[in-house]
N, C-alpha and C positions, 0 to 999 in steps of 0.2 A: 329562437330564444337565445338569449346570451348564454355562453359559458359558463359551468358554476366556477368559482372562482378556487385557485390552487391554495390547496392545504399547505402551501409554505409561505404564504403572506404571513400568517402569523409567528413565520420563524426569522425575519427579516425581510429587507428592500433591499440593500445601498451591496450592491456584488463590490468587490476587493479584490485587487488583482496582488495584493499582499497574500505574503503565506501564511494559513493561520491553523486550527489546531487539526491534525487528523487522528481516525480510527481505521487501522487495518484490520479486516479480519476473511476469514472461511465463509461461505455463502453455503449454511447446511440444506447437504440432499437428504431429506426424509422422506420423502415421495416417490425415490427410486426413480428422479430422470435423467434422462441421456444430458451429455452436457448440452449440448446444443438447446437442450429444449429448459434446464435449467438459465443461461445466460437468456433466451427470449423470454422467461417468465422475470426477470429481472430487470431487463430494458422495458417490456410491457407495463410494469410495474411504476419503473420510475414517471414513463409518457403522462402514465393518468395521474400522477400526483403532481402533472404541472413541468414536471425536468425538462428540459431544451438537451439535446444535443452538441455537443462544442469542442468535436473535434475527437482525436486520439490519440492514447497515450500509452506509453511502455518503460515499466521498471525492470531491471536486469542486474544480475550479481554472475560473477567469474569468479570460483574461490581456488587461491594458490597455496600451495604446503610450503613451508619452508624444511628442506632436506635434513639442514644443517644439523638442526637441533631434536634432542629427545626428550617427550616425545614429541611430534613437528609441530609445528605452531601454524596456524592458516590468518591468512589476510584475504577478508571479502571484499574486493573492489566492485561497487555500484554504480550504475546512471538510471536518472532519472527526469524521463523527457519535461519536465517541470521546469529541471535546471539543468539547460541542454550547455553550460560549457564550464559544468562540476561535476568531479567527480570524486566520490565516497570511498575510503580506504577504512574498513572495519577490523580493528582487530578479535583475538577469541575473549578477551576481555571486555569488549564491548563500546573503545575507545575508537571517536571517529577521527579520520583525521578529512577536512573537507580542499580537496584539491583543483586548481582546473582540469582539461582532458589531458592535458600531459602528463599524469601522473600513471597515467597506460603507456605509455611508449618507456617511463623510468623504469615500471616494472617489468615490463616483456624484456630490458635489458639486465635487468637482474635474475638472468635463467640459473646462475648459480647459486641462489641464494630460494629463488620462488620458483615452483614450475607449478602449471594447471591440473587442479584435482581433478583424476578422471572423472565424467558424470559433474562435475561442478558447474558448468553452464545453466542459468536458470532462469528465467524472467516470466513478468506473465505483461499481457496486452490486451488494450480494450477501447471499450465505449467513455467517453469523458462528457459528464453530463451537468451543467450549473444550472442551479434553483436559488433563488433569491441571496441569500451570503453564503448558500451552499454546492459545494462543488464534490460530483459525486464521479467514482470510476469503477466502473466493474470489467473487470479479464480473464482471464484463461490463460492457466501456468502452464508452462512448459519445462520440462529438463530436459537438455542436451538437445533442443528441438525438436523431442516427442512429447504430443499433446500429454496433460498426466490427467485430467479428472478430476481437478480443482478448481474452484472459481475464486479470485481474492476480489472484492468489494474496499473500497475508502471512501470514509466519508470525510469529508473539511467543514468545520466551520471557518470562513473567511476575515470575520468581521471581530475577533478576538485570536490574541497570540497567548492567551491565559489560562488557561485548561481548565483550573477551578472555575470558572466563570462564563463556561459553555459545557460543559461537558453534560448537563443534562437536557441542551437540546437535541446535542450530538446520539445519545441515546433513546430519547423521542424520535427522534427520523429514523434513525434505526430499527425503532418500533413499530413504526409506520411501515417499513419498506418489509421489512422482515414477516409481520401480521401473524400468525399463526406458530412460525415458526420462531421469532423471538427468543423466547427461550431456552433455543439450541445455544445459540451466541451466547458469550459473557463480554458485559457490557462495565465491570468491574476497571476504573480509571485504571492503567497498563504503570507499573513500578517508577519506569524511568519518566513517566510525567508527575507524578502524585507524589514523589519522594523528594523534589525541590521545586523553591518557590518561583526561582526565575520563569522566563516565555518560553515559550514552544520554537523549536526549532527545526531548518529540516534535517537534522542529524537525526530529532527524536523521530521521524517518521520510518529513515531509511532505516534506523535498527528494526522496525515494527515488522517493516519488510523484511527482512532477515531473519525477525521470528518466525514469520507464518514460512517461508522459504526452505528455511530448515525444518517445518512440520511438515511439508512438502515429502521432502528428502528421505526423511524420517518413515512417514508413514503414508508414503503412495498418495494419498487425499487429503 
């Protein structure tokens, strides 16, 4: 018999290798599993609802203090394999500035002004999976390259750069992937998208990352 047909037809067709709106968030353990067996109940998850596999991907943040000043000021410099020859310089303000890779060699020369917060190395890695104008990533954070016990999941819509204008399919799928647990999540459109009218961009994603990162840091999980 034929296949039944995947529950994302009816959230588009036409895939977009444009970058278009994402949701980062925490992948809640209520069931008390090991990670391992939390990330396999999340890839098994996406399989049956139709997701393809396509490849891997890793977000990363190195945060520097600057000495100088009281009290010190930090800049989160990020990459993300998305956009493998940019890189993100965040201030504690929340102001991005978007650079190519050189903007890591500027700063490793400014040791008198920046140096590496202990513990500030972070990133997580994973599974990169697209469904019809959706592109989804689920990984496994790390600090200072010990595993932490966090999962972060993103979803994309591709096929809009408009937040209002996707954001409740972006949360439908989320409902779908989530099922039961849904309700852990808050699916509440995130300040820096819903507070102005312009596109989505991928500043607005790497701050998202920088949220969940420092809930990381914050609190263990």
């Amino acid at each position: 018999p034929p296949p039944p047909p995947s529950p994302f037809n009816s959230w588009g067709c036409n895939q977009s290798d444009a970058m278009g709106v994402s949701y980062v968030f925490h992948w809640p353990n209520i069931d008390g599993k090991t990670q391992n067996q939390q990330l396999e109940s999340v890839q098994t998850k996406l399989e049956l609802m139709g997701a393809t596999r396509a490849g891997m991907y890793s977000v990363d943040c190195e945060t520097y203090q600057n000495s100088t000043s009281s009290p010190a000021k930090q800049l989160h410099v990020m990459h993300n394999t998305e956009f493998p020859a940019t890189c993100f310089g965040i201030s504690d303000s929340n102001s991005c500035l978007v650079c190519d890779t050189m903007f890591d060699l500027l700063v490793n020369k400014l040791k008198g002004y920046f140096t590496p917060r202990k513990g500030g190395k972070i990133e997580v890695k994973g599974q990169r999976y697209t469904a019809a104008d959706f592109i989804i990533k689920a990984g496994v954070v790390a600090v200072s390259g010990s595993t932490s016990g966090s999962l972060l999941l993103e979803v994309e819509y591709s096929a809009s750069v408009i937040p209002a204008d996707c954001w409740s399919l972006i949360v439908e799928l989320i409902q779908g992937i989530l099922g039961t647990s849904a309700s852990a999540v808050s699916t509440a459109q995130p300040p820096n998208m819903s507070k102005r009218d312009g596109s989505y961009s991928a500043q607005d994603t790497m701050l998202q990352y920088l949220e969940r990162f420092n809930e990381v840091r914050k609190f263990g999980n």
